[in-house]
C-alpha positions in Angstrom: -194.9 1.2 69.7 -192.2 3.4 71.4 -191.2 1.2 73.8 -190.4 -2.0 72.7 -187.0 -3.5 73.2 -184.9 -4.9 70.0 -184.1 -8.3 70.2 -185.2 -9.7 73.5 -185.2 -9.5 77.7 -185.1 -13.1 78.8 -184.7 -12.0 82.0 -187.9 -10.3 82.6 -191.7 -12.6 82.7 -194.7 -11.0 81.9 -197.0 -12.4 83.5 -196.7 -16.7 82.3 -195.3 -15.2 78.7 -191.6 -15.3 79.4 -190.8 -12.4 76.5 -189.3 -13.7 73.5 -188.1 -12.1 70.6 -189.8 -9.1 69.3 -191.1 -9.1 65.6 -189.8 -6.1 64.8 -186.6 -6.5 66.7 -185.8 -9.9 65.1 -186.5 -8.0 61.6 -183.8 -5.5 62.7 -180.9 -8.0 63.6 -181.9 -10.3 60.6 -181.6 -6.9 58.3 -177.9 -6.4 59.9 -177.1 -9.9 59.2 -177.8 -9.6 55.5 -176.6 -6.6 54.7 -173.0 -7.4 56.4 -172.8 -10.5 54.5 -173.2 -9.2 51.6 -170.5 -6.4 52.4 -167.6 -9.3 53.8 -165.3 -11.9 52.7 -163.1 -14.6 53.4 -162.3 -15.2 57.5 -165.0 -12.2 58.0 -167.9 -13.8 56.3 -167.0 -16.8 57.7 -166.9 -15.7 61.5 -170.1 -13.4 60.6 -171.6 -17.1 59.8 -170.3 -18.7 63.3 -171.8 -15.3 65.0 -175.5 -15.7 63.2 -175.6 -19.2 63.7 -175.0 -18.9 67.3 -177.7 -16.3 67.9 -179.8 -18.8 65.8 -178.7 -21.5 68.7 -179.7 -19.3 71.2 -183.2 -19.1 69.6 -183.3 -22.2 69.9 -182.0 -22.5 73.6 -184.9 -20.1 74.9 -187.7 -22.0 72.3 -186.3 -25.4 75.0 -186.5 -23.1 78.0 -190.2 -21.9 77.2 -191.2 -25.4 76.4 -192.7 -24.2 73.4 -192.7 -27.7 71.0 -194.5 -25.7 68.3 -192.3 -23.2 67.7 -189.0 -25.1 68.2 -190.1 -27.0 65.5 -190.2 -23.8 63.0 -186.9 -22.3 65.0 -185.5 -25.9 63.9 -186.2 -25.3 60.2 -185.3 -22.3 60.2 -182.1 -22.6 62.1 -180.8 -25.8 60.3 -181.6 -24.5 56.5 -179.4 -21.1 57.5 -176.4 -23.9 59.1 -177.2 -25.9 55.7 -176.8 -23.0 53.2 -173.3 -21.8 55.5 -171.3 -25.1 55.0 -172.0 -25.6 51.4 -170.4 -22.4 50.7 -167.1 -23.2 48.9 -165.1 -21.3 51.9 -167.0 -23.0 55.0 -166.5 -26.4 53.8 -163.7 -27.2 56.3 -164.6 -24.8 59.0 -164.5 -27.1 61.5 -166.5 -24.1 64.2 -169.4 -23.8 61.7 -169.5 -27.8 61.7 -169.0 -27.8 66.3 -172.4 -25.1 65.5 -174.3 -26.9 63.6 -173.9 -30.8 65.2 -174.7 -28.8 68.3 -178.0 -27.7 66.7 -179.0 -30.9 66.0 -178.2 -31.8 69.1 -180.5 -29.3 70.7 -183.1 -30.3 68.7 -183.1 -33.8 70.2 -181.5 -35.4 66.5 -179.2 -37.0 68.4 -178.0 -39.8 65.8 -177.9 -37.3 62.8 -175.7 -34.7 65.3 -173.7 -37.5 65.8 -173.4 -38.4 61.8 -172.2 -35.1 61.6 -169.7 -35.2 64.4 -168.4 -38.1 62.9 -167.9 -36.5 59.4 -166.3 -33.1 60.9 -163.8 -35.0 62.8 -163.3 -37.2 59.9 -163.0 -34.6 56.9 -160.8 -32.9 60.0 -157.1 -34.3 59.5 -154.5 -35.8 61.9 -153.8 -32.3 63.7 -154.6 -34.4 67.3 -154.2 -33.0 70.4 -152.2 -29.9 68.2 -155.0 -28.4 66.8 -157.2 -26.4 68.7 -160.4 -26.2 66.9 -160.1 -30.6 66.8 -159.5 -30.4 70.4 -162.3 -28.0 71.1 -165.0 -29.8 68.7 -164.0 -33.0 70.3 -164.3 -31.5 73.6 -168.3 -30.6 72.9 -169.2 -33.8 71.3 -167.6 -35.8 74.7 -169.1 -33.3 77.1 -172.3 -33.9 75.1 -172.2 -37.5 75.3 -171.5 -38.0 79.0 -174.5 -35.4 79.4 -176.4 -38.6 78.6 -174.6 -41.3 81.0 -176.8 -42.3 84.0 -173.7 -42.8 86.2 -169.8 -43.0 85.4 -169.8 -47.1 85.9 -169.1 -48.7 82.5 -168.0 -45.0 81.7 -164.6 -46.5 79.8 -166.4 -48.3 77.1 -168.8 -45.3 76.4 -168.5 -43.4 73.4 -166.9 -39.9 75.3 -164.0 -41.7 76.0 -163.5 -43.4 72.6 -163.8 -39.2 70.8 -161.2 -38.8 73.5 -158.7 -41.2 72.7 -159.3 -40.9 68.9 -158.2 -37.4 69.4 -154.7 -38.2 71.1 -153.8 -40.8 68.3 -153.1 -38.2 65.3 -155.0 -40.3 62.8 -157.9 -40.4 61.1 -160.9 -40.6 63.0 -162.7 -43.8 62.8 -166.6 -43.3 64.7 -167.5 -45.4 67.7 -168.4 -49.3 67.2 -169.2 -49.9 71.2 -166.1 -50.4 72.6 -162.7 -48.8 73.7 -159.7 -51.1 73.8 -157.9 -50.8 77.8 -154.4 -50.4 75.6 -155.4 -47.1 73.7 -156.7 -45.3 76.9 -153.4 -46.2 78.7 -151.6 -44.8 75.8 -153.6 -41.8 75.2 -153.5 -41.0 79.0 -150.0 -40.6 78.7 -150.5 -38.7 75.7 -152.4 -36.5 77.5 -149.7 -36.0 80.1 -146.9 -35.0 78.2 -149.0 -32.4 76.0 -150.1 -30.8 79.1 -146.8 -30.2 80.3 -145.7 -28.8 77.1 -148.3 -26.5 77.4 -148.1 -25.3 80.5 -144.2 -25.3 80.1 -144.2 -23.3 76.9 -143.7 -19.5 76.4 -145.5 -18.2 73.6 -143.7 -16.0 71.0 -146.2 -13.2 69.9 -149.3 -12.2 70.9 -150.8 -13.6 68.3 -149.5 -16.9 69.1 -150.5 -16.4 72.6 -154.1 -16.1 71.7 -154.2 -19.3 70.0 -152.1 -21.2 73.0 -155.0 -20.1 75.5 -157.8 -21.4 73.2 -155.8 -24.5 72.5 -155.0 -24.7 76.2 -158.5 -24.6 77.5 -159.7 -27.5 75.0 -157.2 -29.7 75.7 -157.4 -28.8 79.8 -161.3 -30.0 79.1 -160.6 -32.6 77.4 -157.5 -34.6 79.2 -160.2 -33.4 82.8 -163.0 -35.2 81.4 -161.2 -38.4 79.9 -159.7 -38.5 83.5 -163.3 -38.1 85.0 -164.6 -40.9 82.5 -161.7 -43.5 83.2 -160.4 -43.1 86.6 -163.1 -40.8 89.0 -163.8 -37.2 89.9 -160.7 -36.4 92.4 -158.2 -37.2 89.1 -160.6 -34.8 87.1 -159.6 -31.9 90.1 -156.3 -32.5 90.3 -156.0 -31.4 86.1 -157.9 -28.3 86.6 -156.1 -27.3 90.2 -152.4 -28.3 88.0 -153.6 -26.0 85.1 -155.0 -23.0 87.1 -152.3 -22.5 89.4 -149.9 -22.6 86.3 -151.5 -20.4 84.4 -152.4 -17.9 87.9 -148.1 -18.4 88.5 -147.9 -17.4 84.2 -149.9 -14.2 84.6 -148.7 -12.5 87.9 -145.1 -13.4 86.6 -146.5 -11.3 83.5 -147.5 -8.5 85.7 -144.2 -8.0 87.2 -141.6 -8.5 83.6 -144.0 -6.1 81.3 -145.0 -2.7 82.1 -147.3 -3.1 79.4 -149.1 -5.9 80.0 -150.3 -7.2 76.0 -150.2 -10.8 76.9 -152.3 -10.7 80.3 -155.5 -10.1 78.7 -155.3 -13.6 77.4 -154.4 -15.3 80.8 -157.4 -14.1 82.6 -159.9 -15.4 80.0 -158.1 -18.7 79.7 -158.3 -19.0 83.4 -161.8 -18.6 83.6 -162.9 -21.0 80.8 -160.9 -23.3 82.9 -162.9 -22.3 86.0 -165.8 -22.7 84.5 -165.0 -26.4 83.1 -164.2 -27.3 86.4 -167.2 -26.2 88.0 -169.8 -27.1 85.3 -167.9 -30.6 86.0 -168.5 -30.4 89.6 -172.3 -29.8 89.3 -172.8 -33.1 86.7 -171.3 -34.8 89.0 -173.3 -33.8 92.1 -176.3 -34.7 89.4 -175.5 -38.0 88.9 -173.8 -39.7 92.3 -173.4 -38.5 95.8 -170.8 -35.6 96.5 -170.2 -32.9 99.3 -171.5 -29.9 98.2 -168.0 -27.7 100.0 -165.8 -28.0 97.0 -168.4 -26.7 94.5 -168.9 -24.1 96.7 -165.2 -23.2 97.6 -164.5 -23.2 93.7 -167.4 -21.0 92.8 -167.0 -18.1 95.7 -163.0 -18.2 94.6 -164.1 -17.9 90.7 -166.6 -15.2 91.5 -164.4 -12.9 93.8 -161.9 -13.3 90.8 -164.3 -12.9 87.6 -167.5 -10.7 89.4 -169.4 -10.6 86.0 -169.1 -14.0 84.6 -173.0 -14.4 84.6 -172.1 -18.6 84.2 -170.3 -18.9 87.5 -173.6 -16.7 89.4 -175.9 -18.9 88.4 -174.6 -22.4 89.3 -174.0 -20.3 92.5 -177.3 -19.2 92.7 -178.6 -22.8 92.2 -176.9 -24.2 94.6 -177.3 -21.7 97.4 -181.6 -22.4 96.3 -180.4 -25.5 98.3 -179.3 -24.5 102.0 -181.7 -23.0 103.7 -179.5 -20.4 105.4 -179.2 -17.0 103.5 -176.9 -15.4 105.4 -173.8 -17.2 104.2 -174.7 -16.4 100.6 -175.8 -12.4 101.6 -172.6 -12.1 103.1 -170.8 -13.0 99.9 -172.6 -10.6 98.0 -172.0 -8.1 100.3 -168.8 -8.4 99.8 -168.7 -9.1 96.4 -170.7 -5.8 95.7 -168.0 -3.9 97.6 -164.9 -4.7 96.2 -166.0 -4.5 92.2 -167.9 -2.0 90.3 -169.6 -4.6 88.3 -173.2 -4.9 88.2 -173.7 -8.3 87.9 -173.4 -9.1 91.7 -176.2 -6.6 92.1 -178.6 -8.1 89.6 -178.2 -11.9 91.1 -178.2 -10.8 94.7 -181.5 -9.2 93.4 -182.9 -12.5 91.8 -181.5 -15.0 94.3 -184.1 -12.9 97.0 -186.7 -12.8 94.8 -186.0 -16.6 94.3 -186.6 -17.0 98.3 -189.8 -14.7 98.2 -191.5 -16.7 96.2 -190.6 -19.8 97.8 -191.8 -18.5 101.2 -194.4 -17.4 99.9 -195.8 -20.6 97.9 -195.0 -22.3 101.5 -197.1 -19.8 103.0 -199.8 -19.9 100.8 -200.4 -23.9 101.2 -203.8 -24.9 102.1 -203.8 -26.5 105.9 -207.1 -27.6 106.4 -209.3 -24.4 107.0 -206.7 -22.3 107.7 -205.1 -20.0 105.1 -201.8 -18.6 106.1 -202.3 -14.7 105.3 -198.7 -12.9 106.7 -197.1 -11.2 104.1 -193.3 -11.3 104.2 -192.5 -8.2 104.8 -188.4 -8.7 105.8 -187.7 -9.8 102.3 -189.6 -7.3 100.6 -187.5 -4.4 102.6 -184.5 -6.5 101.9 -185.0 -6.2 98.2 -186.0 -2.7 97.4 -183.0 -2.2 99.8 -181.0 -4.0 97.3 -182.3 -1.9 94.4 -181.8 1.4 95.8 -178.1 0.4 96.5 -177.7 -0.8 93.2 -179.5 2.2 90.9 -176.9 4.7 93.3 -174.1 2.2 92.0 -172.5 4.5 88.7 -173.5 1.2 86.5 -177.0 1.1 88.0 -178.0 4.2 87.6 -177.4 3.7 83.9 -179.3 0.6 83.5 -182.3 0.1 81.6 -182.4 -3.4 82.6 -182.0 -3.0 86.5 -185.2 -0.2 86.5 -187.0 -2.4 84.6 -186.8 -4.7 86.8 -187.0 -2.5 90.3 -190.7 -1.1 88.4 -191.7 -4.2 88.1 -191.0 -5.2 91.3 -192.8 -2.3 93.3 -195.8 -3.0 91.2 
């Protein structure tokens, strides 16, 4: 029809349709898909799979969002018989990412004791790499973040099924699933595990590059995973205290980069391992504040430090986002972007500043428009309005703006 987008715009809402995936969009990227496995082998086809499976997840993902039961339930199929036909391939057998994928899609789909049968297998089929091998650390890592997703509070935390994946992982043997309890011995022991592979992380010097890119994926699992089993069996400040130790390390690793090399290979790696870590720590923050009482500051202080460091990590905008919805002061948070907005060339800052005022619009105006007896409230908010079309003429002059799609789109839609 000329105009309609490939794929999808989850960010724009038509009306109570959010807009989903486009027929003839979908067709295209399902075409793509085909055709390029077909063309590849070996480590190609099999990251091709991990890459189509996790658009598939994400299907799935906005299917949740929507609330749409009926249609999750045909994503479902559809998603699970493509994991299915992936893993029997002779290759993909022990590709232990297409086995994280595809226990996470059960997981989604609210199968929670067949995603864990399936977590159990992957770990077991998996072999005694421990704490060595990255892609055990980091599909342990999901399983125990998924399970203490479903823990009420952190009391009785130490017998619960997280912390058992997490020991398991620091003993080097074979994995033996969860029979409801964790024996005091084996978390003292693999604490101390923990310990000393951290410090040979963060102590070592990596070789190549190559090797480099590996130590930062390997790195951030194990980060995650020694946080959480801290988090589980001794509180939230011990949690901290891992991710403060590992970020100022690797912060100390990459400036010291900066000044050896004149060209900097490595650095690129350091950023990005930096920020998974900074976005572990916060995502742990926010569960936390979810399930027991903590000061908001420290979440806060974390996020506007991530933010001014990483300006288009969408991730890190939107837990600030949420939890500025909660003060009722704007001024802190338009301040920030201001800033933000001037120091980066990113658009990112632009777009949420734009949604976190249209998020206050419509709150003011929902409380305006409550019934009080006879009287009906009837004064537009004008102040916000101004504010935002301010906001979008700044951004559209911006040399990103002006070139996207996305942010007119959205600026039409608004003056509408």
């Amino acid at each position: 029809s000329g105009f309609n987008s490939i794929g999808h715009m989850d960010t724009m809402s038509r009306g109570r349709h959010q807009i989903g995936h486009y027929k003839e969009g979908e067709e295209f990227i399902q075409n793509v898909f085909h055709v390029l496995s077909q063309i590849f082998t070996g480590k190609e086809k099999s990251n091709l799979a991990i890459c189509w499976l996790q658009y598939e997840i994400s299907k799935v993902i906005q299917c949740l969002q929507a609330k749409k039961k009926k249609k999750l339930k045909a994503q479902g199929r559809k998603s699970k018989k493509l994991a299915k036909n992936f893993l029997k391939a002779p290759d993909n057998r022990n590709n232990l990412s297409l086995w994280k994928l595809y226990a996470y899609l059960e997981w989604l789909l609210g199968n929670t004791d067949d995603s864990r049968k399936v977590f159990d297998t992957a770990l077991g089929t998996a072999g005694t790499g421990g704490l060595k091998s990255a892609q055990l650390c980091s599909l342990s890592l999901l399983y125990a973040q998924l399970e203490v997703e479903l823990l009420e509070s952190t009391e009785g935390a130490v017998m619960s099924r997280a912390v058992h994946i997490l020991t398991k992982l620091t003993e080097n043997g074979p994995y033996v699933p969860y029979s409801g309890q964790v024996l005091p011995v084996n978390v003292l022991k693999a604490r101390k595990t923990y310990e000393h592979a951290l410090q040979d992380y963060l102590s070592k010097t990596p070789v190549s590059d190559k090797d480099q890119v590996k130590d930062t994926d390997q790195l951030v699992s194990l980060v995650g995973c020694y946080a959480l089993f801290q988090y589980l069996t001794v509180g939230i400040d011990a949690a901290v205290l891992i991710y403060t130790q590992a970020s100022e390390k690797l912060e100390a690793s990459a400036s010291q980069k900066c000044e050896n090399t004149e060209e900097n290979f490595g650095i690129l790696d350091f950023p990005t391992a930096l920020e998974a870590v900074t976005l572990l720590h916060t995502n742990l923050l926010r569960f936390h504040m979810k399930i027991s009482v903590y000061p908001l500051n420290p979440l806060r202080e974390a996020l506007t430090e991530a933010l001014k460091r990483y300006p288009s990590n969408q991730s890190l905008w939107r837990s600030y986002i949420h939890i500025q919805r909660k003060s009722h002061s704007a001024s802190k948070a338009r301040r920030f972007f201001d800033s933000v907005t001037r120091s980066t060339n990113s658009l990112e800052p632009w777009l949420f500043a734009i949604q976190a005022e249209q998020m206050r619009k419509k709150l003011t105006e929902k409380v305006q428009r409550a019934d009080v007896g006879e009287i009906h409230c009837t004064i537009p908010e004008t102040g916000l309005t101004n504010r935002i079309v301010a906001l979008f003429e700044h951004a559209v002059q911006s040399e990103n703006g002006t070139h996207c799609p996305l942010l007119w789109r959205m600026y039409l839609k608004f003056m509408v």
